[in-house]
Each structure stands twice: as structure tokens, then as C-alpha cells.
C-alpha positions, 0 to 999 in steps of 0.5 A: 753464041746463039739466045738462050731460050731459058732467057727468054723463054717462048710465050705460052701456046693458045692450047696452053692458055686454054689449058690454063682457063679450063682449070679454072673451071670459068669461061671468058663469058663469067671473067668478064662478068665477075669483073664487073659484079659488084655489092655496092650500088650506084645510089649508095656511092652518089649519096656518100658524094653528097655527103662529102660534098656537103662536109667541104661546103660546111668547112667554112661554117663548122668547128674544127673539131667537129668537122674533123670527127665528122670527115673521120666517120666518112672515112671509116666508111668508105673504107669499108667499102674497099672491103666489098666486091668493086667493079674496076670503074666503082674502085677508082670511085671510092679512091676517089671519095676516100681522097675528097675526105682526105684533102678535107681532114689535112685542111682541118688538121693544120686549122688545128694545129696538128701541122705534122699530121696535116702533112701525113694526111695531105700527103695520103691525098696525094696519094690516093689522087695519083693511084686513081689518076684524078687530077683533082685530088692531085691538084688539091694536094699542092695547093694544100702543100702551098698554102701550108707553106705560105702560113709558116712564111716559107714563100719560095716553098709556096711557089715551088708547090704552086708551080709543081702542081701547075705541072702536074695538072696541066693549064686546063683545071680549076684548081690552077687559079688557086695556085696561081693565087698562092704564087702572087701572095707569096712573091707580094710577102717578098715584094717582087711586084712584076711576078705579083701581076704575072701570077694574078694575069695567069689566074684571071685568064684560068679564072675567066676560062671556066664556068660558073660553078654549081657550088662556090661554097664548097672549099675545094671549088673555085669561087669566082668572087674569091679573086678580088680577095687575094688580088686585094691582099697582094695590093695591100702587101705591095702598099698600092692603095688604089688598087687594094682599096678598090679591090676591097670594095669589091669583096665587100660588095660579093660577100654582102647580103641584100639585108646587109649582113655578111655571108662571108664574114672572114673575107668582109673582116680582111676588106675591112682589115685592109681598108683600115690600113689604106685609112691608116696609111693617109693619115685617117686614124679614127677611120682606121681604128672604126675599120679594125672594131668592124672587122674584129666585131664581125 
């Protein structure tokens, strides 16, 4: 029985594809043309970048609930800038910065309590990251997803999130040291200590890859001087107190001033925290107890 040409019908003619574009009433000239017209202008999308950028850096510094009003506002607007003629390079642009925000507003939620919408909301990330195929976000989104895990004490979620977007990225990102992070604090709450130094090997040698970056204290941006603080935490977990006392040290040391005050006063209250327990654990409870008052005080 011969091929049905209703099945499988000829492609059209170039007389019938001309046929088709002369109704139209435009040229090939005035597509291409439309397909790269646009309303909205470079400088406004570099100025809504740094406004995120801005809002990320404040995310260690500002109220949770008036960072959170604040990424809505952003939102909304960049929404509206779906509404507007786009060319196709400005749209994946805009996916992008409405994504930014996104991973943003998840952090802040789950900082707030609202565990199910931060989840909504990461998840939304993830998806505004794959349509406009920016490993970034992707990567981000996992490492959310891995960090939520870790703070409810679901440790093997945290590395199955860790590895699945170790996988979805690829080896060659920033946001691979934080993930690799994840996983060493997660199997040091098991107490698997060989994975431990297999996750913090994998994340120095990322770490020791990449350039310095032009903004460490944006949230979504590795800060070189942040591995010492997991790798201290791990050490401490693990009860080796050579190591998370010199790790301690170590943060201590970055997250310090020249005038002596604490440019990161949470990673300064963990070091103490984690010197405290070394006093503790060697029998020194009054440097214990000195520790604990500095950190809280802090």
C-alpha cells in the first residue's frame, strides 16, 4: 500500500510562501525589522539590574518584611515590562530580572516563616530560569531548595538538591561552591566525615577557579571569605577542634574591620559560637560562657 499524501502532505511552494507573506502586506525587510523594535530602552533594563543588584546586597542588612515589600514593588514592575514590545534578546532579559527577584522574595519568605510560599516562589525561579535558559537562576534555585532542606533537618534532601543542581549547571559556576557547601554541612549533621572533606575539596577547588568577584555582598554571589565559615561549621559538627577553632579564627579575622567592629556580625556571632563550644568541650567554662555573651551581645 503506497504513503498517503494526506498523511503526509507536500511542503508548501515558494509561490505559496510568497503568496502568504504578500497578504500580510510586509516584506521580509519590515519582519525582521518589527522583530527587533522595542519600547523599552537599554538604560532602563541596566538601571532595573542595579536596583536588584542592590536589593540582593541589602538582604543581609534590611528587615525581612521591608525587603520583602520592597522585591514585590520590583516585581510588578518588571511585569510590566512584559507588557511592552520586547526585542527577543530585551525578553530573556526581563525573564531574567523578574527571576533575580524571585530567588530573592523565596529567601525572604522562608526567612519569614511562609515555608509553602517560599517554596511556590523558588519554584517560579526555577522556572523563569529554565525558560530563559540562565544557569544562574537554575543554579540558585537548588541551592534554595538545599538550603531549605538542610534548616528543617532534611540532610539527605539537602544533598539530593545539591547534586541535582550540581547536574543541572555543570561543574564550571559559582553557584556550584555553594552547593558543594550544602552537601559537606549536610553529611557533617549525619556524621559521615569522609563525604564532609569530599564536599569541601570539590567546593575549594570550584572556589580556587573563579575570580574575585565585583560584589561578594550580594546574597546571590560567591563570597570567597564565606568557605572558612561552612568548613568551620562542618569541623565544629564533626568535633575536630583544631580545625573549627582555626577555621574560626579565620572568619573572624575577614569578617572584621580595621577599627575592630564586625562587618558580618552573624558570621562573627557563629565563630564565637563555635569557639565557645572548643572552650567548653577542653573544660574552659568561663571562656565558654565569655564567648556565648560576645556572640549573642554581637
Amino acid at each position: 500500500m503506497g504513503v498517503s499524501g494526506t498523511l503526509f502532505p507536500r511542503p508548501p511552494s515558494r509561490e505559496a510562501d510568497a503568496e502568504l507573506l504578500s497578504q500580510t502586506g510586509l516584506d521580509t525587510l519590515e519582519v525582521v525589522t518589527r522583530l527587533r523594535a522595542s519600547d523599552v530602552s537599554a538604560s532602563t533594563l541596566e538601571a532595573t539590574q542595579i536596583a536588584i543588584d542592590q536589593l540582593c546586597t541589602d538582604y543581609a542588612a534590611v528587615p525581612a518584611e521591608l525587603l520583602h515589600v520592597r522585591g514585590l514593588t520590583w516585581l510588578q514592575r518588571i511585569t510590566t515590562l512584559l507588557e511592552r514590545r520586547l526585542t527577543l534578546a530585551q525578553h530573556q532579559e526581563v525573564l531574567v530580572l523578574a527571576g533575580q527577584v524571585a530567588l530573592l522574595l523565596g529567601c525572604v519568605e522562608f526567612d519569614m516563616g511562609q515555608t509553602r510560599i517560599a517554596e511556590a516562589t523558588r519554584q517560579a525561579a526555577l522556572s523563569l530560569g529554565r525558560e530563559a535558559d540562565w544557569n544562574h537562576i537554575i543554579g540558585w534555585a537548588y541551592e534554595m531548595r538545599a538550603w531549605y532542606s538542610l534548616t528543617q533537618g532534611d540532610y539527605l534532601g539537602a544533598i539530593q538538591a545539591a547534586k541535582a543542581g550540581h547536574e543541572s549547571i555543570g561543574a564550571y559556576h559559582d553557584v556550584t561552591v555553594q552547593l558543594a557547601a550544602h552537601r559537606a554541612k549536610a553529611w557533617a549533621r549525619i556524621g559521615d566525615r569522609r563525604e564532609v572533606e569530599l564536599a569541601l575539596d570539590h567546593g575549594r577547588t570550584l572556589l580556587d577557579a573563579l575570580p574575585y568577584p565585583d560584589n561578594p555582598r550580594n546574597h546571590f554571589v560567591i563570597d570567597p571569605a564565606k568557605f572558612d565559615f561552612y568548613t568551620m561549621d562542618c569541623y565544629r559538627l564533626l568535633g575536630d577542634d583544631p580545625l573549627a577553632e582555626a577555621h574560626a579564627n579565620e572568619v573572624l579575622k575577614s569578617s572584621t574591620n580595621l577599627d575592630g567592629s564586625d562587618r558580618d556580625p552573624m558570621r562573627t556571632a557563629e565563630a564565637r559560637v563555635t569557639l565557645g563550644v572548643v572552650a567548653a568541650r577542653s573544660g574552659d567554662l568561663e571562656g565558654a560562657i565569655d564567648l556565648g555573651r560576645k556572640a549573642i551581645a554581637g
